[in-house]
C-alpha positions as CSV (number, residue, x, y, z in Angstrom):
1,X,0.0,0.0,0.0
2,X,1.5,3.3,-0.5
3,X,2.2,5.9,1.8
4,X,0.4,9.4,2.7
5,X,1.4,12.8,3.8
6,X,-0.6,14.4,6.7
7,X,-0.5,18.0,6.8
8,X,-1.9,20.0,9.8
9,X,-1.8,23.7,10.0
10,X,-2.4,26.0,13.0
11,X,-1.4,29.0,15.2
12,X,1.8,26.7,16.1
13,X,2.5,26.2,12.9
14,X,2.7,23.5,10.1
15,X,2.9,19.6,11.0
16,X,3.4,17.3,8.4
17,X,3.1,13.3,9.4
18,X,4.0,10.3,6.4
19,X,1.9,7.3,7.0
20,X,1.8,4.0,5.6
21,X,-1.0,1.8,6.1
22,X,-2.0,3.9,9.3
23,X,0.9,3.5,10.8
24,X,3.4,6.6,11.5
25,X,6.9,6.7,9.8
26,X,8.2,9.9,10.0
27,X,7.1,13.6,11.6
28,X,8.1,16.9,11.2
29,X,7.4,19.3,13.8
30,X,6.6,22.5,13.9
31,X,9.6,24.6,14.8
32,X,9.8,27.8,16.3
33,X,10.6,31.4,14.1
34,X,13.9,31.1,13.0
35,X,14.7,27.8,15.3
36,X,16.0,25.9,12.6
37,X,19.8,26.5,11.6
38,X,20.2,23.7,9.0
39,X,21.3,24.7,5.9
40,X,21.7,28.2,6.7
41,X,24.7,30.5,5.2
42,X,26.1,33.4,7.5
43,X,28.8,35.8,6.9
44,X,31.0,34.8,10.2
45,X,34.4,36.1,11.6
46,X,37.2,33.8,12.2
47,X,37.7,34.3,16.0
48,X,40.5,31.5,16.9
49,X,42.3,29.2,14.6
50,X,43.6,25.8,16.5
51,X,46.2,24.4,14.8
52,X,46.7,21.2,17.2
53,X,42.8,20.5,16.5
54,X,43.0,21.4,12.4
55,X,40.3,23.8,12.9
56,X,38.9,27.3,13.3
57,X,35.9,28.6,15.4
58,X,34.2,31.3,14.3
59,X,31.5,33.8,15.0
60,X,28.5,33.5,12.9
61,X,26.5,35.5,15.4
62,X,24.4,32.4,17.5
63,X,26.1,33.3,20.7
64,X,27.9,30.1,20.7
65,X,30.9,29.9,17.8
66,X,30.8,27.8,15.3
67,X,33.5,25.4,14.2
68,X,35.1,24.8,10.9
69,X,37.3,21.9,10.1
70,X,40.0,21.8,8.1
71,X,38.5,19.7,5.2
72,X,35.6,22.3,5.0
73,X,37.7,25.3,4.3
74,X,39.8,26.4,1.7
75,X,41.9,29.3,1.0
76,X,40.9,33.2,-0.3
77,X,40.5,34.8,-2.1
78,X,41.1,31.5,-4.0
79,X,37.1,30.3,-4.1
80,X,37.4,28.3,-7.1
81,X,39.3,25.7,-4.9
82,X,37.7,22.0,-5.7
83,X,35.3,21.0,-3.2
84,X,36.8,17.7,-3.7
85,X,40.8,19.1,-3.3
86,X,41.2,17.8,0.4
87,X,45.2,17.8,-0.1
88,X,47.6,20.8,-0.9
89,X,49.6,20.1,-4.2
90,X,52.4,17.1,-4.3
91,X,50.1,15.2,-1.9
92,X,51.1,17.8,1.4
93,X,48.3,17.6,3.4
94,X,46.7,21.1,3.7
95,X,47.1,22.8,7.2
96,X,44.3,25.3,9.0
97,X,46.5,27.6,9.2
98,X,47.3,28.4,5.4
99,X,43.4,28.2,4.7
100,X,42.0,30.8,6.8
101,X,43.3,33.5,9.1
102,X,42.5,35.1,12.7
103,X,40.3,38.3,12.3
104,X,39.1,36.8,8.5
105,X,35.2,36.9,6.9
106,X,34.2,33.9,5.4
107,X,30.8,32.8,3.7
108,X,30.3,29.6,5.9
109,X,27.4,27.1,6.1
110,X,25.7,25.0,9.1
111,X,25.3,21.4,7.9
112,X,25.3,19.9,11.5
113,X,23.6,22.0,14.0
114,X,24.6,22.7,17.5
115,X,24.1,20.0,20.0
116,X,24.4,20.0,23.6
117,X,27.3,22.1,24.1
118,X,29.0,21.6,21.0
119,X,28.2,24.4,18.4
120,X,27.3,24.2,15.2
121,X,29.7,22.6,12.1
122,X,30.2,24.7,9.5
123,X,31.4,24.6,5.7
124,X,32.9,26.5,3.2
125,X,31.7,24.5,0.6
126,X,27.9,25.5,0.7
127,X,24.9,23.6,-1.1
128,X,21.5,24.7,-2.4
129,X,18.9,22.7,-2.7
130,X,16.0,23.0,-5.2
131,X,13.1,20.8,-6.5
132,X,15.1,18.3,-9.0
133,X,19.0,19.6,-8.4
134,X,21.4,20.2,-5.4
135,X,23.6,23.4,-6.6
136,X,27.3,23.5,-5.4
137,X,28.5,26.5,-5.7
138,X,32.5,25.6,-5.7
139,X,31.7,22.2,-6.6
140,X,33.3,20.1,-9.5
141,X,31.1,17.3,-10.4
142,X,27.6,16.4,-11.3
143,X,26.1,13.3,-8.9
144,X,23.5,11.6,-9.7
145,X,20.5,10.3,-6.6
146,X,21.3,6.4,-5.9
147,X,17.8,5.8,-5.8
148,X,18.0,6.3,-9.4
149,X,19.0,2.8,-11.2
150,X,18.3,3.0,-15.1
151,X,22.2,3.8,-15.9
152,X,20.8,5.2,-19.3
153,X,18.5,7.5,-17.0
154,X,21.8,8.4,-15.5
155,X,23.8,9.5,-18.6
156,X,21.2,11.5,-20.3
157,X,20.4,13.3,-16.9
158,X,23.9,14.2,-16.1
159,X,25.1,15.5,-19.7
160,X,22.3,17.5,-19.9
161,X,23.1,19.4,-16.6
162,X,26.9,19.4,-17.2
163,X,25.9,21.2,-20.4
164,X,23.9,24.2,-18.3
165,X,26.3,24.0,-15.4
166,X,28.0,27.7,-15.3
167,X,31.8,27.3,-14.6
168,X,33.7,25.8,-11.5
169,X,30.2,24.7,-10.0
170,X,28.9,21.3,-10.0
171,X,25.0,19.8,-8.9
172,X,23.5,16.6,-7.5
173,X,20.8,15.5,-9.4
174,X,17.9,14.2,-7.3
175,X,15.4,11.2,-6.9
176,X,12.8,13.1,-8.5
177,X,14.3,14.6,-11.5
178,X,14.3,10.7,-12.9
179,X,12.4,11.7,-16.4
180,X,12.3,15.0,-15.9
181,X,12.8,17.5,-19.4
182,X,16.0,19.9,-20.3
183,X,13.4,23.1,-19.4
184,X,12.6,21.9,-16.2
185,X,16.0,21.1,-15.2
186,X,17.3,24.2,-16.5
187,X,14.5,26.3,-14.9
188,X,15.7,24.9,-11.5
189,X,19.3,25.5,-12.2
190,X,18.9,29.0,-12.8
191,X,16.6,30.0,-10.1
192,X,19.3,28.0,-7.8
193,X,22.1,30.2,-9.6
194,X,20.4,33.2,-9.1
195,X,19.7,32.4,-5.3
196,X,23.9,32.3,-5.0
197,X,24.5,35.6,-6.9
198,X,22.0,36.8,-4.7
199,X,24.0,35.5,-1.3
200,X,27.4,36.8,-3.3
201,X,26.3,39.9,-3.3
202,X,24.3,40.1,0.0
203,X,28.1,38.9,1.5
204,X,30.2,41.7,-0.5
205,X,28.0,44.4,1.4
206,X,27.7,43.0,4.8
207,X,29.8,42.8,7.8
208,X,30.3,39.8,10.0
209,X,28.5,38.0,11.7
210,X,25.7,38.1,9.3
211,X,22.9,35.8,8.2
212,X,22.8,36.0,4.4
213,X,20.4,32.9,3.7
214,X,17.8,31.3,5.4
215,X,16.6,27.8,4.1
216,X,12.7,27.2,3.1
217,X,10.3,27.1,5.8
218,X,8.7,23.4,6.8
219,X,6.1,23.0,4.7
220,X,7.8,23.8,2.0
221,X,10.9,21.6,2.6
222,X,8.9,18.4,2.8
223,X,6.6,19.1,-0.5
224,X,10.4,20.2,-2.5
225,X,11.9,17.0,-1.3
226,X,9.2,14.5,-1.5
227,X,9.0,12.7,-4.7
228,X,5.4,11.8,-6.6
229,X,6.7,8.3,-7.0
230,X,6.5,7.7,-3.2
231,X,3.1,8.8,-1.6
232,X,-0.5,8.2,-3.0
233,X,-2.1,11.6,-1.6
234,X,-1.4,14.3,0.7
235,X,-4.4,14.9,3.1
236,X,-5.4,17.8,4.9
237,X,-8.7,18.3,7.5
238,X,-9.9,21.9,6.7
239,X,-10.4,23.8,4.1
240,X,-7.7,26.4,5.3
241,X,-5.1,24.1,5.2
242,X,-6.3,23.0,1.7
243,X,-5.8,26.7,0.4
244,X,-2.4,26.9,2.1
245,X,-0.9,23.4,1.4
246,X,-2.0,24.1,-2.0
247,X,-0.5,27.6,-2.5
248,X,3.0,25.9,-1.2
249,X,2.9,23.0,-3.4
250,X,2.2,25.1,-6.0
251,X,5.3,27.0,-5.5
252,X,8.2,24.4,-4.9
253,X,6.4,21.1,-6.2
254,X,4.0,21.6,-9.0
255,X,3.1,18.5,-10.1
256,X,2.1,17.2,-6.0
257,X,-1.3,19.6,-6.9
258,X,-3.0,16.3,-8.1
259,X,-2.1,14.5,-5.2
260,X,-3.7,16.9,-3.0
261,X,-7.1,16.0,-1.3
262,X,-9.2,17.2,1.1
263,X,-10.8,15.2,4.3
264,X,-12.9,16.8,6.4
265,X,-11.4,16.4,10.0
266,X,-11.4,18.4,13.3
267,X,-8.1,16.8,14.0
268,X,-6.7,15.0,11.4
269,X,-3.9,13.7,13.0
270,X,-6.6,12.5,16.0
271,X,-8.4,10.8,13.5
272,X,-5.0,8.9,12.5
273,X,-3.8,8.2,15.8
274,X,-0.9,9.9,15.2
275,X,-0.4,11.4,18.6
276,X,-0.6,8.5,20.6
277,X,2.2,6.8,18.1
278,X,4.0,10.0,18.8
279,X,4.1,8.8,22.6
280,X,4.9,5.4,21.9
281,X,7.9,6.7,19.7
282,X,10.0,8.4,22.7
283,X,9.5,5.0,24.8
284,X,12.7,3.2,25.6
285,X,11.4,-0.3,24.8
286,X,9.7,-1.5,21.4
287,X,7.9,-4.9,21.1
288,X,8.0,-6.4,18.2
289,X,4.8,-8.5,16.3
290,X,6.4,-11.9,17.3
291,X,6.5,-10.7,21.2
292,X,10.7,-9.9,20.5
293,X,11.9,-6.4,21.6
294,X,14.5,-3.5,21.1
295,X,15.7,-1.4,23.5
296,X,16.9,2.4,22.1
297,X,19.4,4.5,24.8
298,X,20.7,7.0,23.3
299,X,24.2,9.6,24.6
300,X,25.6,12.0,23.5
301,X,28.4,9.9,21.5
302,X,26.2,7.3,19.7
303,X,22.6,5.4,20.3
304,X,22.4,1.9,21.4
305,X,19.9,-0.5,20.5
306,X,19.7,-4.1,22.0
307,X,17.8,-6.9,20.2
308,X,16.1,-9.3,22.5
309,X,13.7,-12.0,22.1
310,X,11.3,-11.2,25.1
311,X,7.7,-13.3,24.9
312,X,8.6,-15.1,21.6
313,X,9.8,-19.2,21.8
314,X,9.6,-19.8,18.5
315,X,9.0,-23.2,16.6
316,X,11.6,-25.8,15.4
317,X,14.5,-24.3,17.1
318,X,16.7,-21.8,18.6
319,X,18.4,-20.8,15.4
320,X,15.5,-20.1,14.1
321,X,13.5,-18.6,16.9
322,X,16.8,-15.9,16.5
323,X,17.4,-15.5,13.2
324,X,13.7,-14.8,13.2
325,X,14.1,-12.0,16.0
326,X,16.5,-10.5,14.1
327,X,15.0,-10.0,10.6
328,X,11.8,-8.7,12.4
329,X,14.0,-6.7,14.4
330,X,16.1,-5.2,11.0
331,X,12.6,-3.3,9.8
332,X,11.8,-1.8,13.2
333,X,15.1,-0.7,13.7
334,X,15.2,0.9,9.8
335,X,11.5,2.4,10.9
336,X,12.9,3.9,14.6
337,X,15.8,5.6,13.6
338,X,14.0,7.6,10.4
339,X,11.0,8.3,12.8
340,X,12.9,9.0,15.8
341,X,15.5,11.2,13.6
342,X,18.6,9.5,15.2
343,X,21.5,10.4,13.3
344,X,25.2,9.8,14.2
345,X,26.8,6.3,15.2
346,X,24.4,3.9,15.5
347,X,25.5,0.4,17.5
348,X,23.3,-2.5,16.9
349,X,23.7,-5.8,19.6
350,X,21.3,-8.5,17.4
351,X,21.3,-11.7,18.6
352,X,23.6,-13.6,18.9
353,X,23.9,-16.4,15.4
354,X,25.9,-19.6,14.8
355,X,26.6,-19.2,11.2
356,X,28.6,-16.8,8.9
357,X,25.3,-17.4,6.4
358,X,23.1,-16.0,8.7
359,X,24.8,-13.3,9.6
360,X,25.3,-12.3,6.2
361,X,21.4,-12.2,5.3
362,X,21.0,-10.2,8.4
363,X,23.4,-7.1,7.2
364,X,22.0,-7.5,3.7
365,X,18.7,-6.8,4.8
366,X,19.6,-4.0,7.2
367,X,21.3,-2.4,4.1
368,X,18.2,-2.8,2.0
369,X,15.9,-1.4,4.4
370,X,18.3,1.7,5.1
371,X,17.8,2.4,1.4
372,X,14.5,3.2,2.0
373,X,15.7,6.2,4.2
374,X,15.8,9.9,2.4
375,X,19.4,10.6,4.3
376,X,22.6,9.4,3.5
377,X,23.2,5.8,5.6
378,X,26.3,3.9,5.7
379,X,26.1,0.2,7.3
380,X,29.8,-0.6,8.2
381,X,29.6,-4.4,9.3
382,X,30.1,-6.7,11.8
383,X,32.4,-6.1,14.5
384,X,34.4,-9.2,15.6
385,X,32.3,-8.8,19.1
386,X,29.1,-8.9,16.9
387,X,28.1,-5.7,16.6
388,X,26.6,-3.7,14.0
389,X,27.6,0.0,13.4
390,X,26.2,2.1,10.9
391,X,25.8,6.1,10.4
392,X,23.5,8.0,10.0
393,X,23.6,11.6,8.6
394,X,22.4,14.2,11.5
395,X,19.5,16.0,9.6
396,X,18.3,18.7,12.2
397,X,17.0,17.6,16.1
398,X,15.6,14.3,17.2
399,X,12.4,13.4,18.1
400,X,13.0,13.4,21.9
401,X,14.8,16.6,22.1
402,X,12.3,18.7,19.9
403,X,9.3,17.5,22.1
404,X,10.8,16.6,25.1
405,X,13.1,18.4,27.8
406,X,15.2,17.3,30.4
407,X,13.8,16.3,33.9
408,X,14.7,19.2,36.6
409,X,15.0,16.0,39.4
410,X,17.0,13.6,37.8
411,X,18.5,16.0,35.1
412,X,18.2,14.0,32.2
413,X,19.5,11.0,33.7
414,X,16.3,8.7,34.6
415,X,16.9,7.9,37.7
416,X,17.1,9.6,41.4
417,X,19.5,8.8,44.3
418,X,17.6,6.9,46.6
419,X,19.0,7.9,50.3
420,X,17.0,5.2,52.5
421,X,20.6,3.2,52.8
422,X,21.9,6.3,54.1
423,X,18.9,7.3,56.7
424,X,19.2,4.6,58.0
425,X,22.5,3.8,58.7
426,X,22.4,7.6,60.6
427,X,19.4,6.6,62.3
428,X,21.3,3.5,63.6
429,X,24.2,5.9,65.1
């Protein structure tokens, strides 16, 4: 069955749920004016550059500096530098401190946002996305979307945006422009071209810290990035939110319009059940159909997820009964880390298995159901301890920290000190 999108607007703001088959698999929230950083390009100030770390922080105007690693910088007023060129000439490997300078401007991008208290990662090497192409500015190549498979498809798509490509910048070609005519590539490519010029310009006039580009609004990042191929309908309850969806759609994502349909609702996402999935989301432990579980703690360094069997005794044997566990266990996981927006190092403890053959099937299906993910997923392997580590890219906040906040008791920890051992050990003085 295919999937839909649920849009809800109100006072708070836009909400956009995808189902499939009634059953949440990913939510955007709505985010406060200006909250989200992603994506946006600031004029900063170089405040400190750390050559023992290979990196500079600088002041982009959050409060909190940003920092910029050495293989996200290059050197001005040089900015046709390769976005690729991660080594000085002669194979010398480039050093912080001949790219940028104490005191220096730069035109910097957040592609991971601040996170506890870290501050925000920054690039010099800035991308624009539009409807059907990904514009880098001091790129040199033209990529084409994975998800994309016809290699003819490939070719034709990729010489005809080489071919409109100004000089020194390169693109990545995206799921949806599969098909897609040399005018509507083009169009996108210059209105993307155009946006730069626009930052260029905003850049030579301003002094730092300055923001000089704010990406699109909610709403109108999930209709530009979401492909027709992929839902049957996008629903909305009210009339309202018909005229508003629509006027959005119509703006970044054109052909959606047909998908659009109206279902009259006082609460939509009531109606779908969507809040109470919402709860059941941020709960530590997940049961599975089969009466198997996975367990989700996340830190600050990675998220852990434990595969257990729980209620289920399977049928013929133990092998089985766990290699069983584990392939039910590979979908929810796939489905938890795109709803719950995890993103970094991921550690997987499946079940133990006797054979190599087994084990192989298992990571082949993990891989296969990670394609299904919009953001870039990389499963590593095995570990000789029999863990699974994959990444996964950091696209804004998680789930728990955009509707959740830490406990003032236990500070975030879960649990309280419980101080009976030491009453009473007074009280027997």
């Amino acid at each position: 069955m295919g999937q839909e999108l649920l849009v809800r607007t109100d006072e708070s703001g836009d909400m956009v749920a995808r189902i499939g088959d009634r059953r949440l698999e990913e939510i955007h929230l709505p985010e406060p004016q200006n909250d989200r950083l992603l994506g946006n390009i600031y004029l900063g100030r170089v405040e400190n550059v750390l050559p023992g770390m290979q990196a500079a922080f600088v002041d982009i105007g959050l409060g909190k500096n940003s920092f910029l690693y050495v293989d996200d910088a290059f050197p001005l007023p040089h900015a046709n530098v390769h976005a690729n060129n991660k080594q000085a000439g002669d194979g010398e490997i480039r050093k912080i401190t001949d790219l940028v300078k104490k005191g220096q401007q730069l035109v910097v991008q957040i592609f991971k946002e601040p996170s506890g208290t870290k501050g925000a990662r920054v690039t010099m090497y800035p991308s624009l996305p539009g409807r059907y192409l990904v514009l880098l500015p001091y790129g040199d190549y033209v990529a084409v979307s994975r998800r994309i498979e016809d290699e003819d498809e490939r070719k034709r798509l990729k010489e005809l945006v080489q071919s409109q490509l100004p000089e020194q910048m390169g693109a990545i070609i995206r799921t949806v422009a599969e098909h897609a005519d040399k005018e509507t590539l083009a169009a996108d490519l210059r209105l993307l071209v155009k946006k730069w010029r626009r930052i260029q310009g905003l850049s030579a006039k301003s002094q730092a810290p300055a923001l000089l580009h704010h990406d699109a609004d909610l709403l109108s990042r999930v209709m530009r990035d979401t492909n027709p191929a992929d839902i049957t309908h996008i629903v909305v309850g009210d009339e309202a939110a018909y005229q508003h969806t629509a006027d959005v759609i119509g703006t970044v994502a054109p052909k959606l319009l047909e998908k659009l349909i109206l279902r009259e609702s006082r609460d939509l996402f009531l109606d779908y059940d969507i809040y109470s999935q919402l709860e059941r989301a941020l709960e530590r432990k997940v049961w599975l159909k089969s009466g198997g579980y996975i367990i989700i703690d996340r830190t600050e360094a990675l998220c852990a997820i434990d595969v257990n069997t729980g209620k289920y005794v399977g049928g013929r044997n133990l092998n089985d009964t766990v290699f069983k566990t584990n392939m039910e266990a590979v979908n929810e996981i796939a489905r938890q880390l795109i709803l719950r927006n995890i993103g970094g190092i991921v550690i997987i403890d499946f079940i133990d298995m006797d054979t190599d053959a087994d084990r192989q099937k298992l990571l082949l299906a993990l891989e296969e159901e990670m394609k299904k993910d919009r953001v870039r997923v990389t499963v590593l392997g095995m570990t000789q301890l029999g863990l699974v580590e994959l990444t996964r890219k950091k696209i804004g906040h998680d789930l728990s920290s955009s509707i959740e906040k830490s406990c003032p008791c236990c500070n975030g920890r879960g649990r309280v000190p419980d101080l009976s051992c030491i009453h009473r050990s007074v009280a027997g003085k």
